[in-house]
C-alpha positions in Angstrom: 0.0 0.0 0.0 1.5 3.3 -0.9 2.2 6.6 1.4 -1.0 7.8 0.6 -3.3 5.6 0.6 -1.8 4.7 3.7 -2.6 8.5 5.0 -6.5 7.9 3.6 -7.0 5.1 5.0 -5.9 7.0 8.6 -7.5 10.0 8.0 -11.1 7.6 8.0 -10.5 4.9 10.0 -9.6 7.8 12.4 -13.3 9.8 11.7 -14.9 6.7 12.1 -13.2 6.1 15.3 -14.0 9.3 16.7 -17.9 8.7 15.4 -17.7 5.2 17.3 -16.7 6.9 20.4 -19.1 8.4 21.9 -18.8 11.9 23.9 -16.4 15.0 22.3 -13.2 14.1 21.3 -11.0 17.4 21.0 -8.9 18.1 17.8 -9.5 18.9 14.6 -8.9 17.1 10.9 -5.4 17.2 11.6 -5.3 15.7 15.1 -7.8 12.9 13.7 -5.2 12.0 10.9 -2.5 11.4 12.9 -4.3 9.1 15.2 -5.9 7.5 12.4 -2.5 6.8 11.1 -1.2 5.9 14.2 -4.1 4.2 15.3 -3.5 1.9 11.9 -0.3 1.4 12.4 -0.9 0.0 15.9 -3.7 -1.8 14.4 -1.2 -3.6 11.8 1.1 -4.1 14.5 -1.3 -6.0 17.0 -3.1 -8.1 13.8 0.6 -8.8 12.8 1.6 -10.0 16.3 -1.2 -12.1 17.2 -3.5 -13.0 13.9 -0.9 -13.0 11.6 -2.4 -10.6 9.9 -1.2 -7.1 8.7 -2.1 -4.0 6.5 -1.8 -4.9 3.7 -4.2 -4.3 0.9 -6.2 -0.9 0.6 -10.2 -2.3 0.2 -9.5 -5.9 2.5 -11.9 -5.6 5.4 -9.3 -7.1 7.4 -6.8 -3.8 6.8 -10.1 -1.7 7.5 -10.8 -3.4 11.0 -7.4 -3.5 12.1 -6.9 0.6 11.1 -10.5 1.3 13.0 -10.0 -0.6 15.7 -6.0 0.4 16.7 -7.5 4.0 15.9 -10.2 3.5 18.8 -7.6 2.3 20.8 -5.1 5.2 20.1 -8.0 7.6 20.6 -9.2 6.0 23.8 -5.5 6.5 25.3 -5.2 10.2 23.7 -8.5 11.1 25.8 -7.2 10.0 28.9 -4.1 11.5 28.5 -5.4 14.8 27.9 -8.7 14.8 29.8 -9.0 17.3 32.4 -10.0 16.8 35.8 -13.9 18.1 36.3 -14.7 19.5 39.9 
C-alpha cells in the first residue's frame, strides 16, 4: 500500500473512530489524521503479532478493521491522557 493511501486510510479509519466513540473528542482534521495513522499502524502491529495478519491491501476488510480498531484504541488513550480533571 502506498504513502497515501496509507494517509486515507488514517484520515477515515480515524473519523470513524471518533464517530464510534461516543462523547467530544478534542482536535481537529489534523489531530484525527495522525491518530488514524497511528491508530493503523498500531492496528497492523497488534493483527501482525497475534493473527498473523497485517495491512496490507487498501479495500481488504481485514486492513479496515485493524486501522479502525487500533484507531479506537489510540483515541481512547489520547482522551485520557489529555482529559482534564472536572470538579
Amino acid at each position: 500500500m502506498g504513502f497515501l493511501a496509507f494517509l486515507i486510510l488514517g484520515l477515515i479509519a480515524g473519523a470513524i473512530a471518533k464517530a464510534i466513540l461516543p462523547g467530544r473528542q478534542g482536535g481537529g482534521l489534523l489531530m484525527t489524521l495522525v491518530l488514524g495513522v497511528v491508530g493503523a499502524l498500531l492496528g497492523g502491529w497488534i493483527g501482525s503479532a497475534l493473527f498473523g495478519v497485517g495491512i496490507n491491501e487498501f479495500f481488504s476488510l481485514s486492513t479496515w478493521l485493524l486501522a479502525i480498531g487500533g484507531a479506537i484504541i489510540v483515541l481512547l488513550i489520547y482522551g485520557m491522557v489529555t482529559r482534564r480533571s472536572v470538579r
